[in-house]
Residue, then its C-alpha position, 0 to 999 in steps of 0.5 A: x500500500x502506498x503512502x503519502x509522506x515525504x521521502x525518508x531520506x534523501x537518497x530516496x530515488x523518487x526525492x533524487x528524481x524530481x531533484x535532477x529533473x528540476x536541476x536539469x530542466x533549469x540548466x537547458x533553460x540557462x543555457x538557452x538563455x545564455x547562448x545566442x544560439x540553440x533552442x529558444x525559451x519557447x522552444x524549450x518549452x514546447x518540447x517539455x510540455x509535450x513530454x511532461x503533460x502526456x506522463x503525468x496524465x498517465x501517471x495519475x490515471x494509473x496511479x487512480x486504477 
């Protein structure tokens, strides 16, 4: 059965996941801020909307049955 609880410990991989994850969400938006060239902000944008909504969504559908 599944608890609703913070992580235990820091090493937990859900907790260094979404750590990582925003880590590194942040750094493509720094580096595509800092450079003249590459994606734009938008662009960004775009693609982690179209990758991120579509895995929530099913993550939460899944996690409900």
């Amino acid at each position: 059965m599944a608890t609703d609880s913070a992580p235990v410990s820091w090493t937990d991989p859900n907790y260094v996941a979404a750590v990582v994850g925003v880590l590194a969400v942040g750094a493509l938006y720094f580096y595509s801020a800092w450079t003249g060239s590459g994606p734009t902000t938008d662009e960004i944008t775009f693609v982690l909307l179209a990758v991120f909504l579509p895995t929530t969504l099913a993550y939460e559908i899944a996690r409900r049955f």
